[in-house]
PDB file with SEQRES, HELIX, SHEET and CRYST1 records, atoms N, CA, C and O in Angstrom:
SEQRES   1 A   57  UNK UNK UNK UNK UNK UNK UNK UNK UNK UNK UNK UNK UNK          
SEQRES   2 A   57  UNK UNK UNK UNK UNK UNK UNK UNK UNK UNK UNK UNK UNK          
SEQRES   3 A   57  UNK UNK UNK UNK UNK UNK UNK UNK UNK UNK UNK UNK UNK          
SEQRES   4 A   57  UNK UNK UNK UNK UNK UNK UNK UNK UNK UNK UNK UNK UNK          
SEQRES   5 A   57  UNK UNK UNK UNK UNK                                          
HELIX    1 AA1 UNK A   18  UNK A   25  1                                   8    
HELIX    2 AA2 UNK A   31  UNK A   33  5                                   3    
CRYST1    1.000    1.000    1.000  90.00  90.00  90.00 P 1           1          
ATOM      1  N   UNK A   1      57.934   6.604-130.860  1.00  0.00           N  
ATOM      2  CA  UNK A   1      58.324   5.484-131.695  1.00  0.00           C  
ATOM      3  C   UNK A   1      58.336   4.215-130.860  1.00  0.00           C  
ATOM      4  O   UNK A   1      58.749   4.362-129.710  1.00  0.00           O  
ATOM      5  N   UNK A   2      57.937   2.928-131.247  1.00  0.00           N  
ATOM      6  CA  UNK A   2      57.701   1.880-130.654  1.00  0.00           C  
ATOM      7  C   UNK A   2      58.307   1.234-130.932  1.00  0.00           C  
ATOM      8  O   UNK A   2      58.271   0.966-132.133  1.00  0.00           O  
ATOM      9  N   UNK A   3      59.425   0.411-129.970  1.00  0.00           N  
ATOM     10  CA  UNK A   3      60.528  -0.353-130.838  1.00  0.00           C  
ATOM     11  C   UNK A   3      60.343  -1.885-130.688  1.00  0.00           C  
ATOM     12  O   UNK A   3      59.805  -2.149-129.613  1.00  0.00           O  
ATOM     13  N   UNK A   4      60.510  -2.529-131.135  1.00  0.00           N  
ATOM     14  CA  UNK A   4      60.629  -4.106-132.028  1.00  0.00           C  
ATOM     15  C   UNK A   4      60.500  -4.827-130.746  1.00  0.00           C  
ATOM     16  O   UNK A   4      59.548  -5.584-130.557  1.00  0.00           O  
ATOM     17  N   UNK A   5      61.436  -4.623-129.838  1.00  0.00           N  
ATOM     18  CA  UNK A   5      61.283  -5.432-129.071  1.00  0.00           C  
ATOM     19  C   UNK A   5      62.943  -6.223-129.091  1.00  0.00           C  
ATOM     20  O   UNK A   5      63.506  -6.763-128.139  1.00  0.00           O  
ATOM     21  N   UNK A   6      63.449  -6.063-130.518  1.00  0.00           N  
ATOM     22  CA  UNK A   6      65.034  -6.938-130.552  1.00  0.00           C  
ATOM     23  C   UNK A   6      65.973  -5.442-130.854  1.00  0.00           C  
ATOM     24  O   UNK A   6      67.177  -5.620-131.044  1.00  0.00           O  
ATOM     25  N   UNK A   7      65.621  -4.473-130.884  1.00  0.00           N  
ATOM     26  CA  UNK A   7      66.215  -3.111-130.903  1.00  0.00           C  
ATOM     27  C   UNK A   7      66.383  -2.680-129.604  1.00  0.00           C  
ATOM     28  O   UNK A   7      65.616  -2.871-128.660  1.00  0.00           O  
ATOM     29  N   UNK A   8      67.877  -1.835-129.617  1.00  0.00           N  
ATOM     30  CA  UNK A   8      68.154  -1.817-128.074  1.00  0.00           C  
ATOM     31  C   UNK A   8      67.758   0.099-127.661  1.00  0.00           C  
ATOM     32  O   UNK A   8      68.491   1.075-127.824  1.00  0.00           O  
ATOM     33  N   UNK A   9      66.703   0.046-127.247  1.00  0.00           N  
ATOM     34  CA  UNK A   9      66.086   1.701-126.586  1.00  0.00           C  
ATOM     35  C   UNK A   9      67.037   2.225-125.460  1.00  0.00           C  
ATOM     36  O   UNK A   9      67.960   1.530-125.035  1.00  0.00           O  
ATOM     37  N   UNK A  10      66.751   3.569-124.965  1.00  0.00           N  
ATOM     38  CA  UNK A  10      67.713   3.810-123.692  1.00  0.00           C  
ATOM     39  C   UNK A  10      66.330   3.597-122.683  1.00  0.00           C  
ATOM     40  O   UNK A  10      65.170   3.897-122.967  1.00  0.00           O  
ATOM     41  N   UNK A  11      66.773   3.060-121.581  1.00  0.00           N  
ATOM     42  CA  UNK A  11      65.468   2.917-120.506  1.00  0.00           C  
ATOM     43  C   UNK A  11      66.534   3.650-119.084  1.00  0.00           C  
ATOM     44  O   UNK A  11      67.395   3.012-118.479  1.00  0.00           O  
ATOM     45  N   UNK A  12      66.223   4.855-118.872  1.00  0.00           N  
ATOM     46  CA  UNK A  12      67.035   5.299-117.682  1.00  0.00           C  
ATOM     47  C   UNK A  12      67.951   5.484-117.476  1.00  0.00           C  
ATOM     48  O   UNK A  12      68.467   5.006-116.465  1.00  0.00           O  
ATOM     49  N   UNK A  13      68.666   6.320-118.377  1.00  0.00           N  
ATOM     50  CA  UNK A  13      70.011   6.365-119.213  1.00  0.00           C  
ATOM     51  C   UNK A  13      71.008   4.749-119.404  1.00  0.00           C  
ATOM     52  O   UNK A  13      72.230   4.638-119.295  1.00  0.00           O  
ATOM     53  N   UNK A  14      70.076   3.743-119.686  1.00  0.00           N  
ATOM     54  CA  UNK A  14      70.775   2.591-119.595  1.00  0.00           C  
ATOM     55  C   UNK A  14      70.212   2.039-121.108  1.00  0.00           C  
ATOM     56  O   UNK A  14      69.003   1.813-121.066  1.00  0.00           O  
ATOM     57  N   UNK A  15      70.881   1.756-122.531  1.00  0.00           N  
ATOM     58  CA  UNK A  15      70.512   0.947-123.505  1.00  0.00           C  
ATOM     59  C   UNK A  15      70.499  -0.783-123.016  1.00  0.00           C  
ATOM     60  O   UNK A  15      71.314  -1.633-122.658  1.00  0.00           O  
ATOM     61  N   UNK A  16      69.126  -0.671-123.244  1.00  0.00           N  
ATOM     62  CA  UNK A  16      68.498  -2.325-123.182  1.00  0.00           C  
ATOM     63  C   UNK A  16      67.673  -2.911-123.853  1.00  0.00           C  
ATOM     64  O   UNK A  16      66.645  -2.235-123.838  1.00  0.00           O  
ATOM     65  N   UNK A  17      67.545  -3.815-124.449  1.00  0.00           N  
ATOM     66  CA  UNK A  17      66.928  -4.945-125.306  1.00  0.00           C  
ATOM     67  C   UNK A  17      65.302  -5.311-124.978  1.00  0.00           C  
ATOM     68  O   UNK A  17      65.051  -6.491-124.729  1.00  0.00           O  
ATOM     69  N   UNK A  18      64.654  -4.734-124.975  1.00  0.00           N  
ATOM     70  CA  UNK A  18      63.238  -4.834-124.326  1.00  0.00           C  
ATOM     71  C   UNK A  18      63.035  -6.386-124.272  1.00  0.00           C  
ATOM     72  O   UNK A  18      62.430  -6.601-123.222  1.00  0.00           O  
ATOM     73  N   UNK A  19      63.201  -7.227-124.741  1.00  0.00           N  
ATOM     74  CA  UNK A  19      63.038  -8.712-125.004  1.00  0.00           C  
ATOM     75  C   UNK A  19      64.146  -9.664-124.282  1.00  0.00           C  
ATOM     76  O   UNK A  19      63.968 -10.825-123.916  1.00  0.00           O  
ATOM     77  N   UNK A  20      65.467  -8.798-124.153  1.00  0.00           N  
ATOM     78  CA  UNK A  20      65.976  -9.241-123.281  1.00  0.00           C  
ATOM     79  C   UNK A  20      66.023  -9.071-121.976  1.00  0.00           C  
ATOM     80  O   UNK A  20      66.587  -9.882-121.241  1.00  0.00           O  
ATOM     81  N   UNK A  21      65.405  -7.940-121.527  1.00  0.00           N  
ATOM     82  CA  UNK A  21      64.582  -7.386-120.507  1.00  0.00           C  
ATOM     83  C   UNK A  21      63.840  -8.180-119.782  1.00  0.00           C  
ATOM     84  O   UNK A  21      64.068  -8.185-118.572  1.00  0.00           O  
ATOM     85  N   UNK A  22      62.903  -8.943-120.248  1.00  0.00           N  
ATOM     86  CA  UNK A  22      61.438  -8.873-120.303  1.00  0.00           C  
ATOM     87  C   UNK A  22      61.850 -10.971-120.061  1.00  0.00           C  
ATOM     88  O   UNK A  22      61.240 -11.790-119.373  1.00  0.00           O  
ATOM     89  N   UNK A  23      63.094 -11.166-120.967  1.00  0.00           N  
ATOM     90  CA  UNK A  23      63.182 -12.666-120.595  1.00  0.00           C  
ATOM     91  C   UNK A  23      64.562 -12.765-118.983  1.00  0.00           C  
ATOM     92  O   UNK A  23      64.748 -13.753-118.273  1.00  0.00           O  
ATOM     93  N   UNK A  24      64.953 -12.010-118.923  1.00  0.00           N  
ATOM     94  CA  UNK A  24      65.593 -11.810-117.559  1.00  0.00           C  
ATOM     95  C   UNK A  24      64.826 -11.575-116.233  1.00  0.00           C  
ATOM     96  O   UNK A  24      65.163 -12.015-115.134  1.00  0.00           O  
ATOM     97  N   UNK A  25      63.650 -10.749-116.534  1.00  0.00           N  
ATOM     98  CA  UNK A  25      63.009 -10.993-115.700  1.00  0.00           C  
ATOM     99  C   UNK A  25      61.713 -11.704-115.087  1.00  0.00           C  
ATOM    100  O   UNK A  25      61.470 -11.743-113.881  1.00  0.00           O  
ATOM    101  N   UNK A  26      60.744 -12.382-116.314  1.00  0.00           N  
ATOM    102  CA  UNK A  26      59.915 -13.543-115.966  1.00  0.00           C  
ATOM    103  C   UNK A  26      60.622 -14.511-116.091  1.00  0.00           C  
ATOM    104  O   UNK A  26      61.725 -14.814-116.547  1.00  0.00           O  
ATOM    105  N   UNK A  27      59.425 -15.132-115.391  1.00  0.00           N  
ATOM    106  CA  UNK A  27      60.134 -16.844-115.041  1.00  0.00           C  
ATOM    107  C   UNK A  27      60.488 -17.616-116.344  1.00  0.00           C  
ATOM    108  O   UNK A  27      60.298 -17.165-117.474  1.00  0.00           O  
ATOM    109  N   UNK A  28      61.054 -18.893-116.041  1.00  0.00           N  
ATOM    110  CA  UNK A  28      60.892 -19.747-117.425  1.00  0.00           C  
ATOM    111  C   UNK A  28      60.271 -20.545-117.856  1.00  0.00           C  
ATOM    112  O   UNK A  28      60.351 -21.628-117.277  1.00  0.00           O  
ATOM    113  N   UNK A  29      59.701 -20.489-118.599  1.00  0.00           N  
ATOM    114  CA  UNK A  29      58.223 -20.601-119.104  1.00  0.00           C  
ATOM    115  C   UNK A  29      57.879 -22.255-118.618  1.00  0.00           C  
ATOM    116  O   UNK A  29      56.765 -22.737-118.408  1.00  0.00           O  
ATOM    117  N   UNK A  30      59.284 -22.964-118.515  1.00  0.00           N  
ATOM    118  CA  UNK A  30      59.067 -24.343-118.567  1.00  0.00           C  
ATOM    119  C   UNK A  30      58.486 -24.727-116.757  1.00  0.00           C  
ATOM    120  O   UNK A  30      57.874 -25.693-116.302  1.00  0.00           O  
ATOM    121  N   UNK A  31      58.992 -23.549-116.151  1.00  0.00           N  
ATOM    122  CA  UNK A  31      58.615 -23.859-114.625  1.00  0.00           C  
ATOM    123  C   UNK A  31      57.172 -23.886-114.907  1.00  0.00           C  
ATOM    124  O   UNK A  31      56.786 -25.050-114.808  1.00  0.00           O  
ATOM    125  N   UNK A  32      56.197 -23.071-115.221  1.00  0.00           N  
ATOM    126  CA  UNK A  32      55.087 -22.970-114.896  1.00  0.00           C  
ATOM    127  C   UNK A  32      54.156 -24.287-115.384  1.00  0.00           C  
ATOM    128  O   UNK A  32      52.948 -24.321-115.151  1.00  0.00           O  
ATOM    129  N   UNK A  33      54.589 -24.945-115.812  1.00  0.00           N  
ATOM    130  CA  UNK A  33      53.849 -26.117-116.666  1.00  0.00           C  
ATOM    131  C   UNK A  33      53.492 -26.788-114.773  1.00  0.00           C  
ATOM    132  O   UNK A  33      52.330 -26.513-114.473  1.00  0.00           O  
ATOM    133  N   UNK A  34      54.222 -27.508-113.656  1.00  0.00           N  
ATOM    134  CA  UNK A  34      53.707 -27.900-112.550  1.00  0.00           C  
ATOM    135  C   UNK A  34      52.559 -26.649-111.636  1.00  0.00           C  
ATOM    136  O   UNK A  34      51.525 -26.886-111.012  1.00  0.00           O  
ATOM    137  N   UNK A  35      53.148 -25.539-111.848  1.00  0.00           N  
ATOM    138  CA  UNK A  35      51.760 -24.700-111.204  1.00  0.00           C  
ATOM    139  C   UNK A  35      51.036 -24.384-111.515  1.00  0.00           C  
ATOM    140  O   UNK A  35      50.419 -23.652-110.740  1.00  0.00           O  
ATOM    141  N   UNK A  36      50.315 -24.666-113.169  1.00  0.00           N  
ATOM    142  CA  UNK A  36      49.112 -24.211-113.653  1.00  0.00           C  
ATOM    143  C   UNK A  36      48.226 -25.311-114.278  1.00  0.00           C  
ATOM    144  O   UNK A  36      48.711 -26.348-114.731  1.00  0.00           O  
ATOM    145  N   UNK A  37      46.920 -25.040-114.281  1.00  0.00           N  
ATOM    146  CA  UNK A  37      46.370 -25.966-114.228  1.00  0.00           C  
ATOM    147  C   UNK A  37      44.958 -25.491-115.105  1.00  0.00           C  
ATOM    148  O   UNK A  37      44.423 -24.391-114.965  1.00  0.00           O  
ATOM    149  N   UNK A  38      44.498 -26.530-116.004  1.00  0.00           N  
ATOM    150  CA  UNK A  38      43.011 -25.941-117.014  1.00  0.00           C  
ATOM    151  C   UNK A  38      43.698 -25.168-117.573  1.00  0.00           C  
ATOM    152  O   UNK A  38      44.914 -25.283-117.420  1.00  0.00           O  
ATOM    153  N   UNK A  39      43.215 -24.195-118.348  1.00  0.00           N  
ATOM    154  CA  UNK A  39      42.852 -23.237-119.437  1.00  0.00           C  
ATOM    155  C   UNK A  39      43.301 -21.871-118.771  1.00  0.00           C  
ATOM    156  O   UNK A  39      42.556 -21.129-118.131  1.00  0.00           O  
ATOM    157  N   UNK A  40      45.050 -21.605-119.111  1.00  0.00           N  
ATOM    158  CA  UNK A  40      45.576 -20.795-118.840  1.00  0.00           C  
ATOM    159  C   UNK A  40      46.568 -19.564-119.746  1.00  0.00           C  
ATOM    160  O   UNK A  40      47.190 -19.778-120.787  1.00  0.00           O  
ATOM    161  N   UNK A  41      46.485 -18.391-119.059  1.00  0.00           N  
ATOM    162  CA  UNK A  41      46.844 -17.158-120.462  1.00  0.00           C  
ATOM    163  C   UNK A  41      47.707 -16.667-119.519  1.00  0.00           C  
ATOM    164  O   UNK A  41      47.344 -16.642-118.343  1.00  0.00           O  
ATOM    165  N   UNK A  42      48.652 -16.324-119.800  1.00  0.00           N  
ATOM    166  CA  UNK A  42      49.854 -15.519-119.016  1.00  0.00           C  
ATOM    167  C   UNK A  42      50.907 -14.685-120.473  1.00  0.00           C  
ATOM    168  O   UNK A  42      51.790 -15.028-121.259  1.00  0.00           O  
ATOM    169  N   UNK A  43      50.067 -13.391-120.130  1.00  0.00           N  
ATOM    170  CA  UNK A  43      50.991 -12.372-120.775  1.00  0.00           C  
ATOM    171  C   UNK A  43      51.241 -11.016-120.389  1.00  0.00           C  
ATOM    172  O   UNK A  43      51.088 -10.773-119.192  1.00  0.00           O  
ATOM    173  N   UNK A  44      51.671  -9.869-121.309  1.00  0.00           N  
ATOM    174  CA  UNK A  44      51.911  -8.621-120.169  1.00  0.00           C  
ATOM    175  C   UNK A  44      51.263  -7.843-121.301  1.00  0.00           C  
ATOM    176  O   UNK A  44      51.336  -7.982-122.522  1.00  0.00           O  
ATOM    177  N   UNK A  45      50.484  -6.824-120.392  1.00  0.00           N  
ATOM    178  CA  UNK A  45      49.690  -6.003-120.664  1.00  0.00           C  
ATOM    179  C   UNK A  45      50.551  -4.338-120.522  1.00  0.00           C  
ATOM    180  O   UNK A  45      50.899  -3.948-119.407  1.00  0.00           O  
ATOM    181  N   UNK A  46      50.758  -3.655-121.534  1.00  0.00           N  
ATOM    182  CA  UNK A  46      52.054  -2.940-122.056  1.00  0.00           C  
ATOM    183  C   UNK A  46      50.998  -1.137-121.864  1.00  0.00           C  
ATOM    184  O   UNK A  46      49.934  -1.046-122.478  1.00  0.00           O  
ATOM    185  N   UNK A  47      51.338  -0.318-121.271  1.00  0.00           N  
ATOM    186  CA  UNK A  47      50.907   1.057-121.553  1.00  0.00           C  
ATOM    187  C   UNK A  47      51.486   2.079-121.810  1.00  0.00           C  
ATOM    188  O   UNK A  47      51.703   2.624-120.728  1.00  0.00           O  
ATOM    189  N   UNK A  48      52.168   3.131-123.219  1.00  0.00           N  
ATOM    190  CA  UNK A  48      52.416   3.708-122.921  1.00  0.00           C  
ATOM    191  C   UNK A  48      51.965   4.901-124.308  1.00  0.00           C  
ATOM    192  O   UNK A  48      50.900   4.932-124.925  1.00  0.00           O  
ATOM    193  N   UNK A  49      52.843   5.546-124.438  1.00  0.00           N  
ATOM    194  CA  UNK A  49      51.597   6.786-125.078  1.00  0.00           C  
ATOM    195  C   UNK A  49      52.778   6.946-126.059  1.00  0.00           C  
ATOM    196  O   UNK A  49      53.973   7.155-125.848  1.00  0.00           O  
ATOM    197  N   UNK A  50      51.922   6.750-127.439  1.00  0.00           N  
ATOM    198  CA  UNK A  50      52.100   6.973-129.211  1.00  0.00           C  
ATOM    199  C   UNK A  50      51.487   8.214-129.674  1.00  0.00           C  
ATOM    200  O   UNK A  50      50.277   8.306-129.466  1.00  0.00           O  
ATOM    201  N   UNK A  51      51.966   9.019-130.157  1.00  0.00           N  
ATOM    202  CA  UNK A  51      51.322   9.773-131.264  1.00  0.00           C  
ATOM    203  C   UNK A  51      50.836  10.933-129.834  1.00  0.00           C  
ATOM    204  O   UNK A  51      49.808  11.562-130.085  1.00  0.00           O  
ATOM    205  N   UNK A  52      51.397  11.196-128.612  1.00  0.00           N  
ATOM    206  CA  UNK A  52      50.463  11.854-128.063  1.00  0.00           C  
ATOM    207  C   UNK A  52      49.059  11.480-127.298  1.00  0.00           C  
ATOM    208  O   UNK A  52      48.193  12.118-126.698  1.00  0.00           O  
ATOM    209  N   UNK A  53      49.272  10.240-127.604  1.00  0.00           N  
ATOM    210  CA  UNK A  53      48.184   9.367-126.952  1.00  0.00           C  
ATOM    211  C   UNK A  53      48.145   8.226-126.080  1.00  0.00           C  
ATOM    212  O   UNK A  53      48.787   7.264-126.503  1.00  0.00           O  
ATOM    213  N   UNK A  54      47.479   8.049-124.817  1.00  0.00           N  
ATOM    214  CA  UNK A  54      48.000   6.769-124.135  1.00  0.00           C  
ATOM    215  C   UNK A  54      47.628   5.534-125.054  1.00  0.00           C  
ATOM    216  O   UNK A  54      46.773   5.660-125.930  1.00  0.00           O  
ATOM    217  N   UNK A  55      48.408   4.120-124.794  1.00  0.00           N  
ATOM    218  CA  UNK A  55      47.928   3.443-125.671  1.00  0.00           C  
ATOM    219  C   UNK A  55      48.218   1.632-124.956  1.00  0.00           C  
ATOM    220  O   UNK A  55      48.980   1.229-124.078  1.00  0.00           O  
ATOM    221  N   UNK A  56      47.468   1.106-125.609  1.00  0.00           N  
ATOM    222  CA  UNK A  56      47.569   0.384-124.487  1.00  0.00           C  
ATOM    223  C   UNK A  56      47.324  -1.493-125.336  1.00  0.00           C  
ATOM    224  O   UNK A  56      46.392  -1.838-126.061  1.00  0.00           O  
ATOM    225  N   UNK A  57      48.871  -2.587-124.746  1.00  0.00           N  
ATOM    226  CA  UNK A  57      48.842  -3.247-125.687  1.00  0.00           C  
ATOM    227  C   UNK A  57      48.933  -4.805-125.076  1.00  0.00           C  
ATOM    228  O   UNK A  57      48.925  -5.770-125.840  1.00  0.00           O  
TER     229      UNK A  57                                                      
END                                                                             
């Protein structure tokens, strides 16, 4: 089952917020505006296995 992202999963016997996760640990978004430069994509590339299957997002 693949959760929302605002639903809290157990990750390592620890319940956590994947989104709150995920904003605790990248930067803030507003820093990167001085280090990037042209035509830029910054996101996370997610793998894990649905249905019995790896899957990849």
């Amino acid at each position: 089952m693949w959760a929302s992202g605002i639903e809290s999963i157990e990750f390592q016997v620890q319940q956590i917020v994947p989104i709150q996760f995920l904003k605790a640990l990248l930067p803030d978004p507003a820093s990167l505006g001085p280090r990037t430069v042209g035509n830029t994509c910054i996101g996370c590339m997610i793998t894990g296995v649905k249905d019995g299957k790896e899957k990849t997002v």
